[in-house]
N, C-alpha and C positions, 0 to 999 in steps of 0.2 A: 758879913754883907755879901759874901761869894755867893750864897744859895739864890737871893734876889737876883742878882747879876747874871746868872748861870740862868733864871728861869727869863729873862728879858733875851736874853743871847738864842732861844729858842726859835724867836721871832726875828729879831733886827740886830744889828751891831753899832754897838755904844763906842767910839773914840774914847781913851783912856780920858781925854777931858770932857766927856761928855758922861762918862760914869761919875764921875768927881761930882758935876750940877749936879746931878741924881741926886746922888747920897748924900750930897748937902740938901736935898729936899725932903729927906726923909727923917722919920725917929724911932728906934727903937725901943718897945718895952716889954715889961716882963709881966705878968699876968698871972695869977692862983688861977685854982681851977676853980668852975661856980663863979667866976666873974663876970659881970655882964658888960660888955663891950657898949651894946647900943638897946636899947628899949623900942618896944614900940610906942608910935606918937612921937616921937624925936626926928629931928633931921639926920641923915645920915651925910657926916664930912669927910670921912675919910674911906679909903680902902684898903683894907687888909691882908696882908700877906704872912702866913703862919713859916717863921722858921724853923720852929719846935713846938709840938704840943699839939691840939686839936679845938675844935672850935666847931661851934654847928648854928644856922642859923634858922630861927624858927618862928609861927607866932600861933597865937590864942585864941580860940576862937570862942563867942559866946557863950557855949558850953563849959569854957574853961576846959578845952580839948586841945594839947598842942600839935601840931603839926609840924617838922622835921624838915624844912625845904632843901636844906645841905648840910653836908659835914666839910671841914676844911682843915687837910692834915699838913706834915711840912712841904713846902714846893706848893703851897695852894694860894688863890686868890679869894675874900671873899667881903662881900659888902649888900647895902640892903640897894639893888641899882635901881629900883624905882626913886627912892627918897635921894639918895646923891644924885642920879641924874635930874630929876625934877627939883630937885630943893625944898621938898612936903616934905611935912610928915611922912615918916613911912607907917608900916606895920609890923616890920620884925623883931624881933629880938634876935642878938650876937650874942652867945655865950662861951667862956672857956670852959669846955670839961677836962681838959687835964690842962696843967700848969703850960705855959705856952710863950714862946718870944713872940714876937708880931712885931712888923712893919706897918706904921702908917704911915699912910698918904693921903695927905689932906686934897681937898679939891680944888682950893685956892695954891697948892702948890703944883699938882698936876697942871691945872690951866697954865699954871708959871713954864712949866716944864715942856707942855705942848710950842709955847712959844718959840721958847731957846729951843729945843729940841724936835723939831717936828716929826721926827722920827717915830717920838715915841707917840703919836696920836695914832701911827698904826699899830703900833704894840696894843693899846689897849682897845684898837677898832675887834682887832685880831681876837682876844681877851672876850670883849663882850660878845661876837660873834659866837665863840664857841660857847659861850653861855648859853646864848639862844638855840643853840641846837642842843646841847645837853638838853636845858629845860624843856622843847619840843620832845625829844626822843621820849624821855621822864614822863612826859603827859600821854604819848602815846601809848608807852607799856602798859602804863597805869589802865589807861582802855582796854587793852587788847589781853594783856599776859597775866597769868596765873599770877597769885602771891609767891607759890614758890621760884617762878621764872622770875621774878621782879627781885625776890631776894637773892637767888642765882647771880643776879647784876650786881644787886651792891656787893656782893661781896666779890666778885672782878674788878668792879669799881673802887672797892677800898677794904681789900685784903689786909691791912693790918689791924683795922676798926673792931673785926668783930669779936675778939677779946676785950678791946678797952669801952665799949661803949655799949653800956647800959639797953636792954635787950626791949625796953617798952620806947627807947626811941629809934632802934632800928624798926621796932613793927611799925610805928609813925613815918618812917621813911619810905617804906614802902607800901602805907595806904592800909595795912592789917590793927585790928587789937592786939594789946598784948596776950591775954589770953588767945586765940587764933593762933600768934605768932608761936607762942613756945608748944603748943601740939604740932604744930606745922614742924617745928625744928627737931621736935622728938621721934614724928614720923622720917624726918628724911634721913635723921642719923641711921635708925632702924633698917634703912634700905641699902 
């Protein structure tokens, strides 16, 4: 439970009894890889914190074409925040690809938590803020930057992924085919 704790102390400072409420609000579990957290069309209740393992979250499109919206490695946060915030349906899909601990946090216990704890309603203001701008900066590249320059990012973005993680979902990460993606990768080793 130190990793969670360590990633909230980033932001704000928990009283030793106010980490106690915490982590009495929370549950740990363990997860195969190929598991599916959440579907699209479901509500999403909880939010996510990967202590070990990796997770990405993604959805389908008509084509039956996925699309990659994030990866979420340990120290990460990640949830579908249209469907938890609104309480719709959402549309993504949470997957584990490699075997993973997780933290959930239900939304019915955060609201609990917001109360006793008002503190933490900036931890997670904080939280979705930098979501929002991740997700802006992401749509902007995506306009502006080469394929290579976008894949340049993820992988300062998430330098240890790009061994574990299946190379037709990084090219979905960053908006390319797979085939695109691996001449793309073979030309830049070349260089």
């Amino acid at each position: 439970m130190q990793l969670i704790l360590q990633n909230i102390a980033k932001h704000i400072t928990l009283s030793p009894e106010e980490q106690l409420l915490f982590l009495s609000k929370i549950e740990t579990q363990h997860f195969k890889a190929k598991s599916i957290l959440l579907s699209s069309g479901e509500i999403c209740n909880y939010s996510y914190f990967v202590n070990s393992g990796i997770l990405r979250s993604f959805n389908i499109n008509d084509n039956i074409v996925e699309h990659v919206l994030n990866f979420a490695c340990e120290d990460y946060w990640i949830g579908d925040m249209y469907s938890l915030i609104s309480q719709k349906p959402g549309n993504l899909f949470i997957e584990v690809l490699e075997d993973a601990e997780v933290v959930l946090l239900s939304k019915e216990n955060k609201e609990l938590l917001y109360a006793e704890i008002p503190k933490l309603e900036r931890f997670f203001r904080i939280l979705t803020e930098n979501s929002l701008v991740a997700n802006q900066e992401r749509l902007m590249d995506n306009l502006s930057l080469s394929a290579e320059e976008r894949f340049e990012k993820f992988c300062t973005k998430y330098p240890t992924l790009i061994q574990k993680v299946p190379q037709k979902q990084i090219a979905s990460y960053i908006g390319v085919t797979p085939e695109f993606f691996s001449k793309m990768k073979s030309r830049l080793l070349r260089k």
